[in-house]
C-alpha positions in Angstrom: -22.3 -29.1 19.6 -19.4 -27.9 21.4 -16.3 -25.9 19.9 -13.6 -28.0 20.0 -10.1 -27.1 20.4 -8.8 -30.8 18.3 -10.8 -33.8 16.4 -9.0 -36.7 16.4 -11.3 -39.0 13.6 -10.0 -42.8 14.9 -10.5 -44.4 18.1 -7.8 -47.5 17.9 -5.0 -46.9 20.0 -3.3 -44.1 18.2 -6.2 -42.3 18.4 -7.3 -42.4 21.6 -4.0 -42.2 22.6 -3.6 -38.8 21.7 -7.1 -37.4 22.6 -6.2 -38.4 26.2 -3.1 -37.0 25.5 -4.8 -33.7 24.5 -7.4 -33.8 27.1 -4.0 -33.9 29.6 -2.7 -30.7 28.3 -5.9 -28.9 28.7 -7.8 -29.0 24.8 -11.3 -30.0 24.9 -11.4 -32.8 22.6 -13.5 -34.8 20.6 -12.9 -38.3 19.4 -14.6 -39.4 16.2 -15.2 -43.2 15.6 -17.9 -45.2 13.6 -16.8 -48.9 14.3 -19.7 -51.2 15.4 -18.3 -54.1 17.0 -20.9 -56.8 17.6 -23.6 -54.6 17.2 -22.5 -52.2 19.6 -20.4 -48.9 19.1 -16.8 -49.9 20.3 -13.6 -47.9 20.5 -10.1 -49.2 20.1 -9.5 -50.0 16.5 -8.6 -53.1 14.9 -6.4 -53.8 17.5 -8.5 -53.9 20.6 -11.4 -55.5 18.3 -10.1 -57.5 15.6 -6.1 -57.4 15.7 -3.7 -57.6 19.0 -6.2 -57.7 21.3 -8.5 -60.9 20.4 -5.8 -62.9 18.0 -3.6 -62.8 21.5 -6.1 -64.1 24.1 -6.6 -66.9 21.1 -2.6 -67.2 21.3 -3.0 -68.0 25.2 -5.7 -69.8 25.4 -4.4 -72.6 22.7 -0.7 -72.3 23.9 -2.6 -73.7 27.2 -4.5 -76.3 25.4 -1.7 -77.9 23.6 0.5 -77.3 26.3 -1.8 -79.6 28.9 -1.9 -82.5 25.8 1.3 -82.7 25.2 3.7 -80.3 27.6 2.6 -81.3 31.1 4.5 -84.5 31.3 7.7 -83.9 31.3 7.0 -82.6 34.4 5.5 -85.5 36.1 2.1 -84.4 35.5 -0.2 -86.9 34.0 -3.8 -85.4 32.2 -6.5 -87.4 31.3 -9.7 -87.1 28.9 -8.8 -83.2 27.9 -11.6 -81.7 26.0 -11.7 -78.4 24.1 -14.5 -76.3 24.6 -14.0 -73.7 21.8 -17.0 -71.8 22.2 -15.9 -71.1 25.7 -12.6 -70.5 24.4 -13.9 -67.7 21.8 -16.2 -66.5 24.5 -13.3 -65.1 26.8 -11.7 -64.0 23.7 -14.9 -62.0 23.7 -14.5 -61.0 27.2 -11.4 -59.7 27.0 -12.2 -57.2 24.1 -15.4 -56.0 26.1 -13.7 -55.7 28.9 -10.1 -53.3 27.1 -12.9 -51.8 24.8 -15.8 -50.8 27.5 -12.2 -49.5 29.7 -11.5 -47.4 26.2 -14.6 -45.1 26.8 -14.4 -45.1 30.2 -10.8 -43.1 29.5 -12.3 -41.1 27.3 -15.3 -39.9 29.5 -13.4 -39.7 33.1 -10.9 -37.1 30.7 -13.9 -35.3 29.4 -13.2 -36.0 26.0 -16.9 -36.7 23.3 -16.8 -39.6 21.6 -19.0 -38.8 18.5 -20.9 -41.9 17.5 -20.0 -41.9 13.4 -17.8 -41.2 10.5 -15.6 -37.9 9.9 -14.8 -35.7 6.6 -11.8 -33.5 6.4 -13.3 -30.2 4.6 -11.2 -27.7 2.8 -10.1 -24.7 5.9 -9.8 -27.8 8.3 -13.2 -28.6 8.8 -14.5 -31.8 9.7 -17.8 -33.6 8.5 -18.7 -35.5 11.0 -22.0 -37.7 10.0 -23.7 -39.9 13.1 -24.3 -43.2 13.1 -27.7 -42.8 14.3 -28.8 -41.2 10.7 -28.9 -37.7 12.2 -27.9 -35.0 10.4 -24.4 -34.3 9.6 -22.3 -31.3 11.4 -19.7 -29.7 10.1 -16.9 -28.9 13.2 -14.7 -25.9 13.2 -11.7 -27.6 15.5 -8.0 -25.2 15.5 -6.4 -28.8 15.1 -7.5 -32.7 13.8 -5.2 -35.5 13.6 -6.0 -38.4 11.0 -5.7 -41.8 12.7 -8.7 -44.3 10.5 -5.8 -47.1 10.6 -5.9 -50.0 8.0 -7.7 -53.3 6.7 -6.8 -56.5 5.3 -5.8 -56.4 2.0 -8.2 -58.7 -1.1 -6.7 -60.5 -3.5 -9.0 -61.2 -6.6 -7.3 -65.1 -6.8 -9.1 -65.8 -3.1 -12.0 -63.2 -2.9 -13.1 -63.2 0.7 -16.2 -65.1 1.3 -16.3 -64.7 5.0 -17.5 -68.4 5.6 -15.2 -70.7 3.8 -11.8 -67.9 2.7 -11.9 -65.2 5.2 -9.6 -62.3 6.3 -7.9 -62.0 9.4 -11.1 -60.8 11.5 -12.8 -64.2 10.4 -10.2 -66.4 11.5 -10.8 -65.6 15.2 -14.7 -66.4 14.6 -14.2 -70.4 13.7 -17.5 -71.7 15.2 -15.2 -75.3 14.9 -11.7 -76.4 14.2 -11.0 -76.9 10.8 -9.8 -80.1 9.9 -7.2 -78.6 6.8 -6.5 -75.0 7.3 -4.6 -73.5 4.8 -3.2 -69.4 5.2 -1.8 -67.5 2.6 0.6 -65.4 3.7 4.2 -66.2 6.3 3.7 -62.5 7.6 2.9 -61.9 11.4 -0.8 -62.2 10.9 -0.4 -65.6 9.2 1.9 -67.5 11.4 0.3 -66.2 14.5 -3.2 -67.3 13.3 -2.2 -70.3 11.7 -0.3 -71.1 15.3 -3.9 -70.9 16.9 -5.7 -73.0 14.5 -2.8 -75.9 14.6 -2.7 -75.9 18.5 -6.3 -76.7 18.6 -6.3 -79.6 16.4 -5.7 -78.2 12.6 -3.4 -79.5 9.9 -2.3 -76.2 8.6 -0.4 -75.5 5.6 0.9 -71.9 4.8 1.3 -70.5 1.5 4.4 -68.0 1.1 5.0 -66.3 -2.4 8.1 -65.3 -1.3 11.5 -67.2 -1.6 12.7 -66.4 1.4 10.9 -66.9 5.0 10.6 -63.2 6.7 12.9 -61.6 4.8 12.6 -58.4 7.0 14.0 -60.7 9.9 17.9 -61.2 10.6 18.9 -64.6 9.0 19.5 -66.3 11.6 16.5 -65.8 13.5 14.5 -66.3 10.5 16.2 -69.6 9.8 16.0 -70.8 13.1 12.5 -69.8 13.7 11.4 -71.1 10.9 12.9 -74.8 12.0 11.0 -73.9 15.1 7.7 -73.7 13.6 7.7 -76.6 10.8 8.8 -78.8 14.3 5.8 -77.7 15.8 3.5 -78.9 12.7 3.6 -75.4 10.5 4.1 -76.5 6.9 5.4 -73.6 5.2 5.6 -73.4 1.4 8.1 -71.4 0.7 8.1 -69.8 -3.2 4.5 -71.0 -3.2 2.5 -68.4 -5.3 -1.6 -68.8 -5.5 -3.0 -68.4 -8.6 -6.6 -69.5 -8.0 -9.5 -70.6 -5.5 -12.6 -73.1 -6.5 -14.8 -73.4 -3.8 -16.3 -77.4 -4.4 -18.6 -79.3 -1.9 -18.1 -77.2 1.1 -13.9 -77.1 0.6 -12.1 -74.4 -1.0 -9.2 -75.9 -3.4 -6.1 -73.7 -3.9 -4.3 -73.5 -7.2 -0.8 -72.6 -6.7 2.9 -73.0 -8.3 5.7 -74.1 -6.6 9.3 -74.3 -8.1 7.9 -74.2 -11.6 5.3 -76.9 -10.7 1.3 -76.2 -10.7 -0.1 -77.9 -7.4 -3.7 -77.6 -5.7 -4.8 -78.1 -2.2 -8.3 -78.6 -0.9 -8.9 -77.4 2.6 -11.8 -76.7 4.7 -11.4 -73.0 5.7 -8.7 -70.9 4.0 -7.0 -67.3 5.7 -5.9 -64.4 3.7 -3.4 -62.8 4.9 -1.2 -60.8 2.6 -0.8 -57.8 4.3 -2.5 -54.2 5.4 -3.4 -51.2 3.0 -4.3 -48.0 5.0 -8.1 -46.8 5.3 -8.6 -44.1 3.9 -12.4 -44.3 2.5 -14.9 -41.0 2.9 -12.0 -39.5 4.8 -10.5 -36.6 2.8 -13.1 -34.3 0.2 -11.6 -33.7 -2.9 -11.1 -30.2 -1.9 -9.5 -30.6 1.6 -5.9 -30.4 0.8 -4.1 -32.9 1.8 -1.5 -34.8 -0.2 -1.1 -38.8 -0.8 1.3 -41.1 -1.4 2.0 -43.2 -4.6 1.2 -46.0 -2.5 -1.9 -44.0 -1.1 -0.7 -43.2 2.1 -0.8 -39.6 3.6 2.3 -37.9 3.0 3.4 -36.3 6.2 6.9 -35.0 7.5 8.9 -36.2 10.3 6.7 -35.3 13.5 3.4 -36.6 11.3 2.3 -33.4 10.1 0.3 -33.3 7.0 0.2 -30.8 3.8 -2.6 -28.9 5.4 -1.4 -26.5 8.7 -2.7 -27.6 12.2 -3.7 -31.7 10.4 -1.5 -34.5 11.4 -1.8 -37.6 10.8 -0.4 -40.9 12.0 -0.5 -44.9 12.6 -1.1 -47.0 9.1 -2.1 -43.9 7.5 1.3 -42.7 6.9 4.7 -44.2 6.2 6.6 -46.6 8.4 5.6 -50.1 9.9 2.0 -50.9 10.9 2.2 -51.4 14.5 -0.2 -50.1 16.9 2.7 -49.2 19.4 4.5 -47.3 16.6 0.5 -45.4 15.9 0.5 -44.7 20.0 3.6 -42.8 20.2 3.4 -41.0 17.0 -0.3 -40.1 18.2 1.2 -38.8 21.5 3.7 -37.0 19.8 1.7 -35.1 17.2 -0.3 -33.3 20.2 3.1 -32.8 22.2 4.1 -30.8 18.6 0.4 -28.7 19.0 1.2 -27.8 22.3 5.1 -26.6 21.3 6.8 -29.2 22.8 9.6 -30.7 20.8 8.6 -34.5 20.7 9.8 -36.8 18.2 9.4 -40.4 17.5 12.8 -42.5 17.1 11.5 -45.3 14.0 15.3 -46.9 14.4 13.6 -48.2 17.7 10.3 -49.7 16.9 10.1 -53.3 17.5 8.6 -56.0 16.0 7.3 -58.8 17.5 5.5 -62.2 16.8 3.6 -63.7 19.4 4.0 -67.8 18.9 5.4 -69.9 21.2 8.5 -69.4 21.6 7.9 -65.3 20.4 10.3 -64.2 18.2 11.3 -60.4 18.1 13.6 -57.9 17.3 14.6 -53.9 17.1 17.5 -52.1 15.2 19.4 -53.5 12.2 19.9 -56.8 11.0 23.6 -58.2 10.4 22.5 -58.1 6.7 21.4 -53.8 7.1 24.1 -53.2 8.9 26.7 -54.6 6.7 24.5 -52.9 3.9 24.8 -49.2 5.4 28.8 -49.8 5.7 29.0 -51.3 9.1 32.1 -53.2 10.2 30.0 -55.6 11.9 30.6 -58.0 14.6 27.8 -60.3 16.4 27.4 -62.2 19.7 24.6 -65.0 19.9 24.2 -67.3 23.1 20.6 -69.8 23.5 18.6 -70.3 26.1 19.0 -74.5 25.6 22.2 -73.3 28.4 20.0 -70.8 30.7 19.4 -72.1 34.2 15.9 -70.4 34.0 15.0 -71.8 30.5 15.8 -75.6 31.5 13.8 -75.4 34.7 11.0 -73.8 32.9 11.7 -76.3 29.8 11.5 -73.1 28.0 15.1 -73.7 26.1 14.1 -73.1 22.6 16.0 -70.2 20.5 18.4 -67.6 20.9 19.4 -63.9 21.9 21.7 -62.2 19.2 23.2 -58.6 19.4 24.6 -56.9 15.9 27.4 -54.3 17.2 29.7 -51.8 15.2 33.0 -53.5 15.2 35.5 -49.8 15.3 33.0 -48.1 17.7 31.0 -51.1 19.7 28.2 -49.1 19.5 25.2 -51.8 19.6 23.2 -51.4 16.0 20.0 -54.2 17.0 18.9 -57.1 18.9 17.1 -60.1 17.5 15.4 -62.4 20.1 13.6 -65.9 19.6 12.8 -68.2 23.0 10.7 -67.6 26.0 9.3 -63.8 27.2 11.1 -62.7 23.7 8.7 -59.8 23.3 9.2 -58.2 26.7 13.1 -59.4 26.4 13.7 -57.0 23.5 13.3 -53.8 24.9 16.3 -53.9 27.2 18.1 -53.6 24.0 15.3 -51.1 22.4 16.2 -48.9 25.5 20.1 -49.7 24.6 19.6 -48.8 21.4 17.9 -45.7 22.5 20.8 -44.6 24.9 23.1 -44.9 21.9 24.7 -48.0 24.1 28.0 -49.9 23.7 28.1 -53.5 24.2 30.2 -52.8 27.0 27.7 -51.5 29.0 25.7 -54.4 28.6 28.8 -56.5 29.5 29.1 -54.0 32.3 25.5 -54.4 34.1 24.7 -57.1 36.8 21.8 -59.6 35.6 19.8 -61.3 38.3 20.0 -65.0 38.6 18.4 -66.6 37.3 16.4 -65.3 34.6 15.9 -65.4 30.7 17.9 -62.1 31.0 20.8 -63.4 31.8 20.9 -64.4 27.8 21.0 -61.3 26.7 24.4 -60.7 29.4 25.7 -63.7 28.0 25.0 -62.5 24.1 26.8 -58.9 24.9 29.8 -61.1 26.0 29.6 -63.4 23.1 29.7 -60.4 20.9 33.8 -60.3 22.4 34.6 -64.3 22.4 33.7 -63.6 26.4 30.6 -65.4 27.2 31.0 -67.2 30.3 28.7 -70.5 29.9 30.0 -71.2 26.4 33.9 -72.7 25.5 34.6 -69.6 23.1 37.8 -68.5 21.8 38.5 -65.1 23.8 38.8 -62.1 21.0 40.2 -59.6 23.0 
């Protein structure tokens, strides 16, 4: 086998990421992943597989399915005898992957970058194990540099052990051979509204479980308040302060045990989702002996550019600290090589966004009102909806908000927290504000095409000043 100059062991978007990166700059690379997808090796992570990837085609293919039963009339358009053909449905789901996947290795092989076919060991001195799928013997590689990127997986909880027929993770819920009558989810995170959003638009009555007392506390208040009117509206009922305590799986149904404002309650439903969060993956990845220090919480401990206890071994994505977003895995992937090859790269974490993909999205970047007040901000806000956006009506797209959080001495702009229509693509003109330490002036300043969903966030930027035009506001200065 070849010498290799770096072995990245992880093929989901961080870590193919940065092989191509790598291959870019000139290393001859190798890329080591084991996943079988199907019964086929596959690249691209949970994400391309079992995460982003399928759980959004589901997203758009239901939003189009409910949107023809019940959306299509308001604009004169009359539908008849609509029928859901879900295996059809999960096939392009299917389709999609294969086709992101199968263009995966096709990146890796037109940069001339070996995908070894297996699992990988970090050794003591920086070698890596790398044992093939195919049963062969196991090598032992001798790379100047590897980079650590085996992601994450859905995290058990003993009171709903995973099943994978009747309670399953978040990789079952996209392989529902039929709609569930009673779905219930446990969990308000991401994962959990956005797969409990699919389920409901195909015909499920779907209830999800939150422990918490507070709906996506991580969320500014007011677009978790309003999103959350949003989504009961739409047929979500979300239990708020409802903790599980148990499962009983009885004649096909699984019956939830749980407690609600002091008050024992159960549930029967035919399928039940776990979704309580992530945990990173870490399993036959490091030998005893190889060097490299963890966490409390089990993570790899790594400094600011993702560099790891152990000289020339980086690691990044869900592996290490910070949110678990495959975006926020892609750049710090990019940027470890960028450091390899002496470049001064760094990731900015105040501008990672997050983003759920309902209908409307919701999504945000920067501080809350609540952080900001909480780091010794004088704050000042500026909110506007779309229910008064010219593009929005005539798309009957009117639903939610854009909101800017500002520093009221310097009017430098601190985040931006978006709910309504193209949300997810809406937030990065203020994640590349944010990034060019912007005022709200400027955004008051710039010229918005009309019309557009933009022109929100123009308006918002005003509103921040008592100045937005399409609102009776009381001027503040």
């Amino acid at each position: 086998m070849s010498q290799f100059d770096l072995v990245v062991i992880g093929g989901g978007p961080g870590g193919y990421e940065a092989a191509i990166r790598a291959a870019q700059l000139g290393f001859k690379v190798a890329c080591i992943e084991k996943r079988v997808h199907k019964g086929k090796p596959s690249l691209g992570g949970t994400c391309l597989n079992v995460g982003c990837i399928p759980s959004k085609a589901l997203l758009d293919s239901s939003h189009h399915y409910e949107d023809t039963l019940h959306g299509l009339d308001v604009h004169g358009i009359s539908v008849e005898n609509v029928q859901l053909d879900l295996a059809k449905l999960l096939a392009r789901k299917d389709k999609v992957v294969d086709n992101l996947t199968g263009g995966v290795a096709q990146l890796l092989k037109g940069n001339g970058i070996e995908w070894l076919q297996g699992t990988g060991k970090l050794l003591a001195g920086k070698k890596v194990e790398f044992t093939p799928l195919d049963g062969s013997e196991a090598q032992v590689l001798e790379p100047k540099y590897v980079i650590l990127a085996t992601g994450s997986v859905p995290v058990n909880i003993p009171v709903a052990k995973v099943d994978e027929d009747l309670i399953v993770d978040s990789t079952g819920a996209l392989e529902f051979q039929e709609v569930p009558k009673r779905l219930g989810v446990i969990g308000a995170g991401v994962i959990g509204l956005e797969l409990g959003s699919v389920w409901r638009r195909l015909g499920a009555e779907v209830v999800v479980f939150e422990a918490l007392d507070s709906f996506l506390p991580m969320a500014d208040k007011a677009l978790s308040k309003e999103y959350q009117k949003i989504l009961t509206k739409q047929g979500l009922d979300i239990r708020i302060g409802a903790k599980v305590s148990g499962t009983e799986i009885n004649n096909g149904q699984v019956t939830v045990q749980y407690n609600q404002a002091g008050e024992d309650k159960t549930e029967a439903f035919d399928k039940l989702i776990v979704c309580v969060g992530r945990k990173a993956y870490a399993e036959g990845l490091l030998a005893e002996d190889s060097g490299i220090k963890l966490t409390e919480r089990g993570l790899v401990e790594v400094n600011d550019q993702c560099l790891t206890s152990v000289e020339g071994v980086y690691a990044i994505g869900d592996l290490v600290r910070g949110p678990m977003l495959a975006h926020k895995a892609m750049e710090e992937g990019v940027m470890a090589v960028e450091r390899i090859h002496g470049h001064a790269a760094q990731v900015n974490y105040d501008t990672i966004i997050s983003v759920i993909y309902t209908h409307p999205e919701a999504a945000w970047v920067g501080l809350t009102e609540e952080q900001a007040k909480e780091k010794g901000h004088e704050v000042k806000t500026g909110q506007f909806p779309f229910a008064v956006n010219g593009r929005a009506l005539a798309a009957n797209e009117s639903q939610g908000f854009v909101k800017f959080v500002a520093d009221a001495k310097t009017d430098r702009l601190l985040g931006m927290h978006v709910i309504g229509p193209g949300a997810s693509d809406i937030v990065h003109q203020g994640m590349i504000a944010l990034e060019f330490v912007s005022s709200v002036e400027d955004l008051q300043l710039m010229t918005f095409a009309h019309p557009t969903y933009s022109e929100v966030v123009h308006e918002a930027a005003l509103a921040v000043d008592g100045r937005a035009i399409h609102a009776i506001q009381r001027k503040r200065k």
